[in-house]
C-alpha positions as CSV (number, residue, x, y, z in Angstrom):
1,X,0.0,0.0,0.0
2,X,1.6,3.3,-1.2
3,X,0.8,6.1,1.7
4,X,1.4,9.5,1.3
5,X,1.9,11.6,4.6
6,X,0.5,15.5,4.7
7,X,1.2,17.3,8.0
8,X,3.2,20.2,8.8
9,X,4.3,19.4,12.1
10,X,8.3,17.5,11.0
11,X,8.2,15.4,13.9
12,X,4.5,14.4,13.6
13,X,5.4,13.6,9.7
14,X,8.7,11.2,10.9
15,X,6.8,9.2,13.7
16,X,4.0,8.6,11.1
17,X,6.7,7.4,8.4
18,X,8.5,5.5,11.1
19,X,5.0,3.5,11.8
20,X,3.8,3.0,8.7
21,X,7.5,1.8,7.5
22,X,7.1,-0.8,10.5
23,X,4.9,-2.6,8.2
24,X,5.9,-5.0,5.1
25,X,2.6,-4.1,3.3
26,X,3.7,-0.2,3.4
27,X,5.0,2.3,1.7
28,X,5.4,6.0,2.4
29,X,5.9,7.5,-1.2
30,X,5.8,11.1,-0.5
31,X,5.7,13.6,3.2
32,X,4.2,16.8,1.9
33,X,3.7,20.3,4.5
34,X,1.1,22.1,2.5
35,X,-2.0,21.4,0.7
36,X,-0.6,23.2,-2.0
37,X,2.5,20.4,-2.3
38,X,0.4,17.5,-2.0
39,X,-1.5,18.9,-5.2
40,X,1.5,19.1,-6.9
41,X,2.8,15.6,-6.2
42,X,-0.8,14.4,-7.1
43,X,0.0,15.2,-11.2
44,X,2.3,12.7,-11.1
45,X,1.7,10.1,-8.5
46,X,-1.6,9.2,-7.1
47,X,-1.0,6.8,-3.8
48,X,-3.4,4.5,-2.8
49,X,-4.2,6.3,0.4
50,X,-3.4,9.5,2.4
51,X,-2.8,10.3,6.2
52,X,-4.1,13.9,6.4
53,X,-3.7,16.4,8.9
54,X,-7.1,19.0,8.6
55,X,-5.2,22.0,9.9
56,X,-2.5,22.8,6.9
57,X,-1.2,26.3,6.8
58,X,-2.4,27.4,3.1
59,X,-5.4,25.3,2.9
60,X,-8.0,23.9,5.5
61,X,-8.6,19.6,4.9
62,X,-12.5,20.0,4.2
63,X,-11.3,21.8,1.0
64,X,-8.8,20.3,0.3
65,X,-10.0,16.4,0.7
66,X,-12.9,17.6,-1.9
67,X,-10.1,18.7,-4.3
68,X,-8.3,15.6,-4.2
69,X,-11.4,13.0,-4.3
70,X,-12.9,15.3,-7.1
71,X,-10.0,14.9,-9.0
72,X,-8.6,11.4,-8.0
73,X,-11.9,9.6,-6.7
74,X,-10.2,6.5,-6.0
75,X,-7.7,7.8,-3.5
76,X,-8.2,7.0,0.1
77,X,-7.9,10.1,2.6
78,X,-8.2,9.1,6.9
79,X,-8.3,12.6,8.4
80,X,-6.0,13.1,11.6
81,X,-6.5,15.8,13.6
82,X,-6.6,16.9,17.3
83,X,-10.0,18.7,16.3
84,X,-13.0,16.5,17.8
85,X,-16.0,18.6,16.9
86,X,-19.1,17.1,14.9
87,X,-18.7,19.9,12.5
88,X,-15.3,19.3,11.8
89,X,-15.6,15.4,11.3
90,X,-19.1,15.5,9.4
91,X,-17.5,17.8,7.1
92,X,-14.4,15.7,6.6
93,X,-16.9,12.6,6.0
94,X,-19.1,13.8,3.7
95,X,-16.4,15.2,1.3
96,X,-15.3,11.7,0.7
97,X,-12.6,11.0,3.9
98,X,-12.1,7.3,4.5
99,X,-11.7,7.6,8.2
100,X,-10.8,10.4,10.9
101,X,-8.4,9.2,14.0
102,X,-7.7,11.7,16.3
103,X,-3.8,12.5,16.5
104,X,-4.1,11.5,20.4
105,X,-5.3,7.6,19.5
106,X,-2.6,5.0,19.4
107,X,-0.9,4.1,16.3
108,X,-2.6,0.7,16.0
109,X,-5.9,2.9,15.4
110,X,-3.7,4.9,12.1
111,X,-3.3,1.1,10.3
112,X,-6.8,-0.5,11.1
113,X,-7.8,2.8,9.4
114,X,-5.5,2.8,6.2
115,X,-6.9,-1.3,5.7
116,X,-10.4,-0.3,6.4
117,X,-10.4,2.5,4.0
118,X,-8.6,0.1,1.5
119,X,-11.5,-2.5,2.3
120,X,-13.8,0.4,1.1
121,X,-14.8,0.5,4.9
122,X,-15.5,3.8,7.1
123,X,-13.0,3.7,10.2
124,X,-13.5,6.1,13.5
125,X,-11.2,5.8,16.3
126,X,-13.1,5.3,19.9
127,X,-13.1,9.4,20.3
128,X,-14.5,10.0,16.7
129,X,-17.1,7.4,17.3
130,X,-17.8,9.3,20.8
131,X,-18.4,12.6,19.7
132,X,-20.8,11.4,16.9
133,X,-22.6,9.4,19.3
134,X,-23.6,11.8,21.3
135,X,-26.1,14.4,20.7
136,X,-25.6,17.8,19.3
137,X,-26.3,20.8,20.6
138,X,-29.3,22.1,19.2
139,X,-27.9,25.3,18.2
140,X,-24.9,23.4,16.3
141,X,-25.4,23.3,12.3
142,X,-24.7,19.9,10.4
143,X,-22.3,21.3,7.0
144,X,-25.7,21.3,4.2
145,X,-24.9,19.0,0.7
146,X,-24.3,21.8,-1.6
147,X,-24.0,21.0,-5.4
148,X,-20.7,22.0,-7.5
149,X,-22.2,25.5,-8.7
150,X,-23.3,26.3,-5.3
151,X,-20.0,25.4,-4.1
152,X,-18.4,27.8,-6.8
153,X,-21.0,30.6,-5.7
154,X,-20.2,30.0,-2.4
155,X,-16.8,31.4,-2.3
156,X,-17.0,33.8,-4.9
157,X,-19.9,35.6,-3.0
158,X,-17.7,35.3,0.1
159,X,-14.8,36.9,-2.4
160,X,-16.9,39.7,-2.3
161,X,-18.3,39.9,-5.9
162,X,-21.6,40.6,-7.1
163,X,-24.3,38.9,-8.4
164,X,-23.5,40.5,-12.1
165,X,-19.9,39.2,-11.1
166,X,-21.0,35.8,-10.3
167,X,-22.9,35.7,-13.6
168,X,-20.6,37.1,-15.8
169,X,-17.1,35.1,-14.2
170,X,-19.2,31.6,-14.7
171,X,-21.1,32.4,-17.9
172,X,-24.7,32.3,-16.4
173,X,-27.4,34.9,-16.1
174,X,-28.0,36.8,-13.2
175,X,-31.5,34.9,-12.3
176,X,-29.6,31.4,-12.2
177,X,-27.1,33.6,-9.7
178,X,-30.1,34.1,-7.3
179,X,-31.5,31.3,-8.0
180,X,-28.5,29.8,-6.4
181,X,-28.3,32.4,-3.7
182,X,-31.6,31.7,-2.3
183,X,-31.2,27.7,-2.2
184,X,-28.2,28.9,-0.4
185,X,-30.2,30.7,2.2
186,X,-32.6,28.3,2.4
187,X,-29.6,25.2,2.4
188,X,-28.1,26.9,5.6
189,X,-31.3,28.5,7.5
190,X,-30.4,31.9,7.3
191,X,-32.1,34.9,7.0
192,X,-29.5,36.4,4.3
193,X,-26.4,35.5,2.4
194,X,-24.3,37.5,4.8
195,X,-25.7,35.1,7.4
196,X,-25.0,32.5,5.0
197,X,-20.7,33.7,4.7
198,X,-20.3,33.2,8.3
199,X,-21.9,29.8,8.9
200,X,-20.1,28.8,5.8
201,X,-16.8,30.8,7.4
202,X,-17.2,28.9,10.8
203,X,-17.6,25.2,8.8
204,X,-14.6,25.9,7.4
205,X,-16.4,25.8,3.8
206,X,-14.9,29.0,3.0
């Protein structure tokens, strides 16, 4: 199994290497620091799964794990991260992550997740599996499914640009721009798309 390792902590990145090396049916084939490097590496070697820490300095793992399983659907991704909010590992999930082990579980927990994910299985480690066990708040927001365009809307209204902006940047007309805007409102329950930004801000969608 060829692993690629994406964390920007040096020492986090050689005691992963040093585990996964530990094993005869692994391979670390790249250690990448930024979201931006993995990408990179990515035109040229795809690995059959990536350890990925959530919290990189140029890019935040929600958007980045969407990127890569857009682009290379067939790629397993198990989030690590010290991070154990539902919001955080819901939005992980449902862009296509394999698995999410928090960085304070034991290493045994990192290779039942790489096989699982190989397996085409979902693997939580005991804390993961805690925290989605037990109820939410009821003012915490689950992340909404939002299509591609509303994606693409998404962060070019948060970029500040209008709605003729919008329309003219992705060659659509301006009522297909609110369309989009209101099922946007309506997707995230608020009152406007200002409201909308900062739910999307604090998701970590933007």
């Amino acid at each position: 199994m060829k692993v690629f390792i994406i964390d920007d902590h040096p020492i986090v990145l050689d005691g992963l290497r040093n585990l996964l090396e530990s094993r005869e049916e692994m391979e670390v084939s790249g250690m990448y620091q930024t979201g931006s490097a993995v990408l990179d590496a990515l035109e040229t070697t795809v690995p059959d799964a990536m350890l990925m820490d959530i919290n990189l300095p140029d890019i935040n793992g929600v958007t980045l794990c969407q990127k890569i399983k857009q682009k290379f659907p067939a790629a397993k991704i198990i989030a690590l991260s010290v991070h154990n909010e539902r919001t955080v590992i819901m939005g992980m999930l449902q862009s296509g992550a394999s698995g999410y082990v928090l960085k304070n579980a034991i290493g045994k927990d990192i290779i039942t997740a790489l096989h699982a994910a190989m397996d085409g299985q979902i693997y939580l480690c005991q804390g993961t599996q805690a925290v989605l066990n037990s109820s939410p708040p009821s003012d915490q927001k689950e992340i909404p499914r939002l299509t591609r365009r509303e994606k693409e809307i998404l962060q070019l209204i948060g970029t500040g640009h209008t709605t003729q902006q919008i329309a003219a940047a992705l060659f659509i007309s301006t009522h297909t721009v609110e369309s989009h805007r209101k099922n946007l409102i309506e997707k995230f329950g608020a009152p406007n798309t200002a409201t909308v930004i900062k739910i999307a801000t604090d998701l970590g969608l933007t």
